[in-house]
N, C-alpha and C positions, 0 to 999 in steps of 0.2 A: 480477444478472449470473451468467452461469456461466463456471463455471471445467471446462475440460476437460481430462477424465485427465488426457489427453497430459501437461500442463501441470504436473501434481503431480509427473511424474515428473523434473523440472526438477531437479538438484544442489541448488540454491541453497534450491526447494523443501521438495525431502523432505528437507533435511538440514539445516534450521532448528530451534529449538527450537520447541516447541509455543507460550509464549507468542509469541514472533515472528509466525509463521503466522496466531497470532489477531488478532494488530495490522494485519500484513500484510491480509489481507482486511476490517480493516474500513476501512484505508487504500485500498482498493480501492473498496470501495462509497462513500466519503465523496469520490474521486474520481469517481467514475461518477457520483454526485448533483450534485457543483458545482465539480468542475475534471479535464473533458475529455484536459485534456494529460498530465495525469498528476503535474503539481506544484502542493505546496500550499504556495503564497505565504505569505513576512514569516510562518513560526510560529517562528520558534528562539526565539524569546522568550517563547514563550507557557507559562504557567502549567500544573503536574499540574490542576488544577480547569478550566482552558482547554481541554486537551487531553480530559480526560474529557468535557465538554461538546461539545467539537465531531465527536468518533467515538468516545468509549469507551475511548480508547486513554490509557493511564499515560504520562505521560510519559518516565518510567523507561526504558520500554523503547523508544519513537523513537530516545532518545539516546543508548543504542547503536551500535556500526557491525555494520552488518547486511547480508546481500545481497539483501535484498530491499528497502531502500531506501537512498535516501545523500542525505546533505547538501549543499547545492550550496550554499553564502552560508547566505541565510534562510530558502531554499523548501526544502521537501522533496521531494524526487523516489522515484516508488514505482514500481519497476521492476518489470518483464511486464505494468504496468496496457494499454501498448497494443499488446502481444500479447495479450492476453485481448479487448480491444475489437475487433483482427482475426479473433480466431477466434467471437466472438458475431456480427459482422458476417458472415461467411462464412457459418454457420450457419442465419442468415436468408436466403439465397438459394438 
């Protein structure tokens, strides 16, 4: 997936810290491989060792309050993931 400029220029973006950003993108591609909508179901529970296995991502940092995702119940919700899907889609046409 690409992420365009425009996109980096985003507040929430460029004014993340560095480890966020990193989480943040691989929650992007771990959405882009196996949840479409953008949220990733029943994890609040899930293990540092779960979370490393499932994108890389420390747990540590999910549980955060972050603006580039937020907790909804159990799912997690990773936000710009379907503005990013709109501007690859556009892209391609």
């Amino acid at each position: 997936m690409r992420i365009p400029t425009d996109m980096l220029g985003v507040p929430a973006i460029i004014g993340a810290p560095s480890d966020e950003f990193g989480a943040w993108v691989r929650l992007v591609l771990l959405c882009e491989r196996d949840y479409p909508d953008g949220f990733i179901p029943d994890v609040s529970g899930c293990t540092s060792r779960a979370w490393l296995a499932l994108c890389g991502v420390d747990k540590e940092i999910v549980d955060r309050e972050s603006q580039l995702w937020e907790w909804r119940g159990d799912d997690l919700f990773v936000c710009y993931f379907n503005d990013l899907i709109i501007a690859n889609e556009e892209d391609l046409l």
